[in-house]
N, C-alpha and C positions, 0 to 999 in steps of 0.2 A: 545616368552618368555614363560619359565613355568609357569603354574598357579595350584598349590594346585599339582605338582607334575603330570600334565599331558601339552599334549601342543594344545593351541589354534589356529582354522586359525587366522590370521590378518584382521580385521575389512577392510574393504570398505572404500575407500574415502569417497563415498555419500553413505551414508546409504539410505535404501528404507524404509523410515520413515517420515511421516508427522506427529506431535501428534497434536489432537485436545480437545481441552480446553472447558467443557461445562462447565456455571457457571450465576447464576443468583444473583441478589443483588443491591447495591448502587453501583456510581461508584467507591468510596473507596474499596468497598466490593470483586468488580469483577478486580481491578487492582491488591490488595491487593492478589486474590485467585494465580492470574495469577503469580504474583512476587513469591509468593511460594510454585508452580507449577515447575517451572521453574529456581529457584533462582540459584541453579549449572549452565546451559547455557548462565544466565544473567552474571552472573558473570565472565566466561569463556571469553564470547565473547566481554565485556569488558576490560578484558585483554590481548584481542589479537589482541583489533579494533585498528590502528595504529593510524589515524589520530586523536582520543583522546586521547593517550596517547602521540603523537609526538608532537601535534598542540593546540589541545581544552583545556587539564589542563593547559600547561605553561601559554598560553596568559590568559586564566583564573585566575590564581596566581596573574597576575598584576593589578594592581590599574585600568587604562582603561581600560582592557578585562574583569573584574567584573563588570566596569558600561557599559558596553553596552550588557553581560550577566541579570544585575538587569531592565536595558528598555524595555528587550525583555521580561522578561516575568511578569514585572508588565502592559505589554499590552495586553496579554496573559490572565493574571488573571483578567482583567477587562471584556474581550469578551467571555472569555470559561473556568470560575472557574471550574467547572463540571471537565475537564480533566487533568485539573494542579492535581486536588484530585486525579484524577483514575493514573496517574504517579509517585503520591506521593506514592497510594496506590501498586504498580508496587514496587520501591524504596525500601519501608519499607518490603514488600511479601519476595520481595529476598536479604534484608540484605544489600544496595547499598546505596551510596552517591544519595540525588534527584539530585543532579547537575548533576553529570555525565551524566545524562539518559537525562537532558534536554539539556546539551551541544551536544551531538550526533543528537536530535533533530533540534536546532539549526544551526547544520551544518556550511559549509562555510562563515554566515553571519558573524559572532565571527572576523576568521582568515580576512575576506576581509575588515572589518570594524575596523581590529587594522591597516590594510596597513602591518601585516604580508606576507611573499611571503610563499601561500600555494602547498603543494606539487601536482603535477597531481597525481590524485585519479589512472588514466589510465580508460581505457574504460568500467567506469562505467553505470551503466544506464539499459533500460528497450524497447521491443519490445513489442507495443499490436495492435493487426491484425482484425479490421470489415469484418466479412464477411455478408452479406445481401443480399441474394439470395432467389430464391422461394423454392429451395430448403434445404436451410440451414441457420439459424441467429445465430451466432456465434461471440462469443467475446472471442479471446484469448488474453494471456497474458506472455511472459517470465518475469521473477524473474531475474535480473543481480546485483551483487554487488559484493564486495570484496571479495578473497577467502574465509577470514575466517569469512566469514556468510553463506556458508557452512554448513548442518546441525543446523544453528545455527538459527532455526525460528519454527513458530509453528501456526496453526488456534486457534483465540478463535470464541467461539459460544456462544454470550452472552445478556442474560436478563437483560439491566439494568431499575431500578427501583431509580431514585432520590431521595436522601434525602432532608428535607429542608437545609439543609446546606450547597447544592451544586446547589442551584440556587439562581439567581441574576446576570445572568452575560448578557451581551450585547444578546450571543445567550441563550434564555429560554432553561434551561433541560427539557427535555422531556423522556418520555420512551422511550425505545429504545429495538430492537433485530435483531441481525445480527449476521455475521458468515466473519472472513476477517482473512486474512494474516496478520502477525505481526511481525518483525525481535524482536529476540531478547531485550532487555529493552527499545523497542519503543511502541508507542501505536498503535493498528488495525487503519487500511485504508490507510495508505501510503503504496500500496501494490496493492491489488485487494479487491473486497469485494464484498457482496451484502445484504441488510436488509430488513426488514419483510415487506415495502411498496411495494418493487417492485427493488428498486434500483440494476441495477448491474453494476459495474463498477470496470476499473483498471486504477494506475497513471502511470505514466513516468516525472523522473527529467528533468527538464529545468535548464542547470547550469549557470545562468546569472554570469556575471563578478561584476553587480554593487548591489548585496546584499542589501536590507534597515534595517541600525538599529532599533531598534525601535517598528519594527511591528514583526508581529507573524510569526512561524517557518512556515510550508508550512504542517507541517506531521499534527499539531491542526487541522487547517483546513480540511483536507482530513478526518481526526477523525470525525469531525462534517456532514460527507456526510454519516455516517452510521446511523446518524439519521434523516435525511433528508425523504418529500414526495418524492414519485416518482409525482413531480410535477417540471416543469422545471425553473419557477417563484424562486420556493424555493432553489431550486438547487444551480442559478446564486444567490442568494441574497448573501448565505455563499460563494459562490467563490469573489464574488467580496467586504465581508467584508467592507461595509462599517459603516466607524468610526474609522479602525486601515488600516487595507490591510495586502497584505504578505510579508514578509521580502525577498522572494526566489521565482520562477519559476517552474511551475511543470505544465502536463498535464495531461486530464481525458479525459477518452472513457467509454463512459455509454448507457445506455440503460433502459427501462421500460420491466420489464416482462408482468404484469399484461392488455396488451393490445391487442389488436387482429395483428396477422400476416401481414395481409395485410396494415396494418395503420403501424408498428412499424417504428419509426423512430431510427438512430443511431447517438450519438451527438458526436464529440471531443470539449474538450476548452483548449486553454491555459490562460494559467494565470502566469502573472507576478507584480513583481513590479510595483508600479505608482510613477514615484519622485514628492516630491514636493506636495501630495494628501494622504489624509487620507483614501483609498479605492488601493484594485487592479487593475490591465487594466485585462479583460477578452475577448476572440476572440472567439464564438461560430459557427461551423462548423456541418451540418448534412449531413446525409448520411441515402435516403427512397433504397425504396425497387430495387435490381437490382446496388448499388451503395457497393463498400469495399475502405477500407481505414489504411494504414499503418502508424505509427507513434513512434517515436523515442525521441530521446533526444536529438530535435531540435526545436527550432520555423519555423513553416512552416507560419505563419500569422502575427504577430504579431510584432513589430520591438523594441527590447531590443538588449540592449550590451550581447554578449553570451562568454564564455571560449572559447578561438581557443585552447583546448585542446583535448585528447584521443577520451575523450567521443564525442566531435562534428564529429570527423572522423569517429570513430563507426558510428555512427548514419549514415553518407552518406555515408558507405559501406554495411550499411544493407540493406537503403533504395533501392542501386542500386543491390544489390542479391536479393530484392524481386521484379522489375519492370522487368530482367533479366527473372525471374521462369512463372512472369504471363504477359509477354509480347503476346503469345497466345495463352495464357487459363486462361480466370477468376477466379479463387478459388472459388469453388462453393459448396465446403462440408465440411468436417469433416478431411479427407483425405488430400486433398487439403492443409488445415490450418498447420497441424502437418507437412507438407513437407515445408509447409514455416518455421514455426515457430523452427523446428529442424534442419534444412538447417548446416551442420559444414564444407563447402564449403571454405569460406573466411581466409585467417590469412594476420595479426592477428586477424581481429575482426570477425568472425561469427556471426551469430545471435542465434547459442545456442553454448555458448563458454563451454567446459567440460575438456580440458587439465589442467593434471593433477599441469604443472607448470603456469598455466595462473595468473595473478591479478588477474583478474575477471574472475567470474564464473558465468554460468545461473543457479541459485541453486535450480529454481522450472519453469514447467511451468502449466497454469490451464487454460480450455477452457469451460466458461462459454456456455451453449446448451440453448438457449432459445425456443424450441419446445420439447424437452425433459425435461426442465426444472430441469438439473443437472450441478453442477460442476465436474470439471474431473483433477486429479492433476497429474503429471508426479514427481520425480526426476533425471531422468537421459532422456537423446535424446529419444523421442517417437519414434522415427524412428524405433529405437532398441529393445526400452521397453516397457512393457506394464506401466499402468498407476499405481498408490499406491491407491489413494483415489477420492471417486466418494462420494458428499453429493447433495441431493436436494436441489432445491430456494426453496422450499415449505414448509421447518421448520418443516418438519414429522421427523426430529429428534430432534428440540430443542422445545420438544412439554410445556414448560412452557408458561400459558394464559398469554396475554398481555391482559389491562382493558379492550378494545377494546373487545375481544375474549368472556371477561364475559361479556360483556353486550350483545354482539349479539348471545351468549349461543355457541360459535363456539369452543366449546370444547369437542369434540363426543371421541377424543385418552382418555383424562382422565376419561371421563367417564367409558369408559371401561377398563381403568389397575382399575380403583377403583368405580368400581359401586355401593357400600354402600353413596357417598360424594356426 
């Protein structure tokens, strides 16, 4: 097309763009910055996201799909007011209905708890790969979702700072600072992450068949792991929620940075619903030194009703392309990871799916470096490309003091952009 009487190339499918969002505040303050930041993309990718505009408004509309939308998140606002605010504060940034943003949240619980017959999403879902070697500790992670989230996501890197009016809730606010993936009008940590204790970690959906009304969406929770010690007690407390539990199925691959080499340990858990119980079931998996571990969008432990759909076969087409690559050679680097993780071997499901007409897409992939102590992000096959974006765990970019910081005087970067203060 012309533009201004000249002619432009054609944009890229995947642009080589990750934007990152630094911002410091309440959580009103940093949802609020985010939403209108962003509010064009919010908006975009809600109206492109199919399964809320085909499935999440209508049964919404109706008298049942409202009340078991109002259980879900009056459970919600009892355990984690704090991020109902920062959604709201997301909502109002970019000019959107709070609903919406919380029914995509939500997810499948909605459609499977009206006894709607939901669509196969198709082989949605998420690849993240432990590597634990002497010579390399590495947590990767592919990004899978529907095409049109696509460009359609962004890092925040954020200070929060609670107001009183956003605590009282089952989990105490706390400060907070971290740096995580965030699709579009969703909240950080349903994705990858990592925060100023140590924590680094990525999820993977679990898509159970038997949803719990009632309890909280699964992405809150994962929210709440960016505020979390790197302490393992604490960890499990927020996964396994008790007093509500999760409505939905999901997996985490985490790790500590802040410990020595030779002691690190590597966790996987799943977590699912518990019927019949005010709490999740959680299944805690490690993995020391010498030991990697692949995992998908499957229960490998734990025994829940799952979808015999897209995404379960995904998952056992990935898992046998990567037992195939390392049947004899352990993945022992860096190298190594990105030949897994970028693998487009398989159709239909690959493990970094990039076709142009695909459902799903791998729309990012990032391989946390735990001896380098960097994240590293891809948007298109590493194989092929170099990387977009590389940030420290070490927060030498989001140099705002947490209390912490001023009371142990561990603030030497400010001092020096401002050595009068």
């Amino acid at each position: 097309m012309s533009v201004l009487g000249s002619c432009c190339p054609p944009v890229s499918r995947r642009q080589n763009s990750i934007p990152v969002h630094y911002v410091t505040g309440t959580h009103y303050e940093v949802g609020y910055s985010v939403g209108r930041t962003f509010g064009s993309m919010i908006k975009e990718y809600i109206h492109l996201y199919e399964p809320l505009q085909s499935e999440f408004l209508p049964i919404y509309a109706q008298p049942e799909g409202r009340q078991i939308y109002e259980e879900s998140l009056k459970s919600t606002r009892k355990f984690f007011p704090q991020y109902v605010i920062e959604l709201q504060g997301v909502a109002d940034g970019a000019g959107v209905p709070f609903h919406e943003l919380f029914l995509m949240a939500l997810d499948d619980t909605l459609p499977k708890n009206f006894n709607a017959s939901s669509k196969d999403k198709g082989p949605v879902g998420c690849t993240s790969l432990i590597i634990n070697q002497q010579n390399a500790q590495l947590l990767g992670h592919t990004e899978d979702a529907l095409s049109e989230t696509v460009n359609n996501y962004y890092i925040v890197a954020a200070h929060v700072v609670p107001d009183e009016s956003e605590l009282g809730g089952m989990f105490p606010a706390r400060e907070e600072k971290f740096e995580a993936l965030a699709y579009a009008g969703h909240l950080p940590g349903y994705a990858s992450g990592h925060n100023y204790y140590g924590l680094v970690f990525s999820i993977n959906t679990i898509f159970v068949s038997k949803p719990l009304r009632g309890k909280i969406p699964r992405e809150f929770i994962t929210r709440a792991m960016l505020a979390t010690r790197a302490d393992l007690g604490d960890i499990l407390d927020v996964l396994t929620n008790e007093g509500v539990g999760t409505a939905d199925g999901f997996n985490m691959n985490f790790a500590f940075l802040n410990v020595p080499k030779e002691s690190r340990v590597f966790h996987t858990a799943e977590v699912t619903p518990k019927i019949d119980s005010d709490r999740s079931e959680v299944y805690l998996a490690d993995f020391g030194m010498g030991c990697n571990s692949l995992h998908t969008n499957r229960l490998l432990h734990l025994k829940y009703p799952e979808l015999n759909e897209a995404a379960y076969g995904s998952s056992l087409s990935r898992e046998k392309r990567y037992k195939q690559m390392t049947a004899n050679k352990t993945a022992a680097n860096l190298q190594d990871m990105l030949k897994v993780l970028g693998n487009r071997e398989d159709n239909p499901w690959p493990i970094f799916s990039d076709k142009p007409d695909a459902r799903v897409s791998t729309i990012n992939l990032g391989v946390f470096d735990f001896d380098k102590k960097t994240w590293t992000l891809w948007t298109n096959d590493p194989i092929d490309n170099p990387p977009v974006l590389q940030l420290p765990l070490t927060f030498t970019d989001l140099i705002s003091p947490t209390k912490s910081d001023i009371g142990n005087n561990k603030i030497e970067v400010i001092e020096t952009i401002y050595p009068d203060k």
